[in-house]
N, C-alpha and C positions, 0 to 999 in steps of 0.2 A: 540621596545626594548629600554630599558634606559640603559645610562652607568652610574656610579657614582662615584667618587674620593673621598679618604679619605685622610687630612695629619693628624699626631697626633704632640702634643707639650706637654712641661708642663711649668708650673709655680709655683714660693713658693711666699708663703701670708701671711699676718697677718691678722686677727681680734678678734672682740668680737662678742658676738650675746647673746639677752635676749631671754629668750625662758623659758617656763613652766617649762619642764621638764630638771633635771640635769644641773640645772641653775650657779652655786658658777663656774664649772671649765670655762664655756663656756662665762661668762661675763667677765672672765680675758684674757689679750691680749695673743693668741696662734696663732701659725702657722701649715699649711699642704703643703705639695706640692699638686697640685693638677696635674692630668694627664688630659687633655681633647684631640677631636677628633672632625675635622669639616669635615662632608661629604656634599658635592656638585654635582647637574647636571648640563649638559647643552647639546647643539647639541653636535653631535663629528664634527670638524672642517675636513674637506675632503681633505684639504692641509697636514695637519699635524698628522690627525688619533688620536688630544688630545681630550679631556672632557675640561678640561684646561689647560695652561702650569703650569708645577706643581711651578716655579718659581714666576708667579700672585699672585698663592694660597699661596704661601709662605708669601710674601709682605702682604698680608692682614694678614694673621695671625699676622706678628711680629708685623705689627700696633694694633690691640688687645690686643697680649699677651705686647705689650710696659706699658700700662695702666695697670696693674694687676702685673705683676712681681714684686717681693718686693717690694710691697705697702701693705698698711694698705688699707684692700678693704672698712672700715669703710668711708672712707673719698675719693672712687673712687665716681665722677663727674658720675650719669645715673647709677648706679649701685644699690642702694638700700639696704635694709639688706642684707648682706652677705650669703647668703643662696645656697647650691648649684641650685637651683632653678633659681635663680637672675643670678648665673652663667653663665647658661644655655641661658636665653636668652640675658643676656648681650653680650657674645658672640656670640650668632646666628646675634642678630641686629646688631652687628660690623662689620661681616660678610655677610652683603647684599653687594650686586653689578651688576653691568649690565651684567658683566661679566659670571656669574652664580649663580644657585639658589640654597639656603642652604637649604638641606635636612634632615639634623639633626646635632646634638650640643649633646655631651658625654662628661661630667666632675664626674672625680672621685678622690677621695681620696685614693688609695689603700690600705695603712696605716692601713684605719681604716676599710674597704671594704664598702663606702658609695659610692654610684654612682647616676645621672641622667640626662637623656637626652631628649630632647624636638626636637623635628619631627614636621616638617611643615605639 
């Protein structure tokens, strides 16, 4: 049996992206919020009955979501074209730790209903 932990966050962003298709809006600087969601395993600790304490998982996310939060993700250090893709795993790699193991990474835009997630 596995247990698994989810916290969700969000963050708002700016950028641009060149891309083929519907290209004029999406080269101009815009913002999303975006919603995402890190789920995590590990043992359950026999002291405590957690997967983790949800306070760790918290701490890691804000360091993540520190880097991305109104920022121009154009210009985030490891980040890459702004893509929800890039997203994805920018925050799954940000989210390694000994502490536990990232089982998947959810970023959406609700807005516009674009969503995706990458699964270890």
């Amino acid at each position: 049996m596995k247990l698994e932990l989810t916290q969700r966050f969000f963050f708002d962003a700016a950028h641009t992206l060149e891309r083929a298709h519907d290209s004029t809006p999406s080269r101009r600087v815009h913002g999303h919020t975006y919603h995402a969601a890190v789920t995590v395993s590990a043992p359950v600790a026999t002291d405590s009955g957690m997967v983790v304490d949800l306070a760790l998982l918290r701490q890691g996310i804000a360091a993540v979501r520190e880097r991305l939060d109104h920022h121009l993700l154009d210009e985030v250090p490891g980040l890459g074209r702004p893509t929800l893709e890039n997203l994805c795993r920018f925050i799954f790699e940000g989210m390694a730790s000994g502490l536990w193991v990232v089982e998947r990474v959810d970023v959406e835009r609700p807005a516009s209903g674009d969503a995706c997630r990458l699964s270890r």
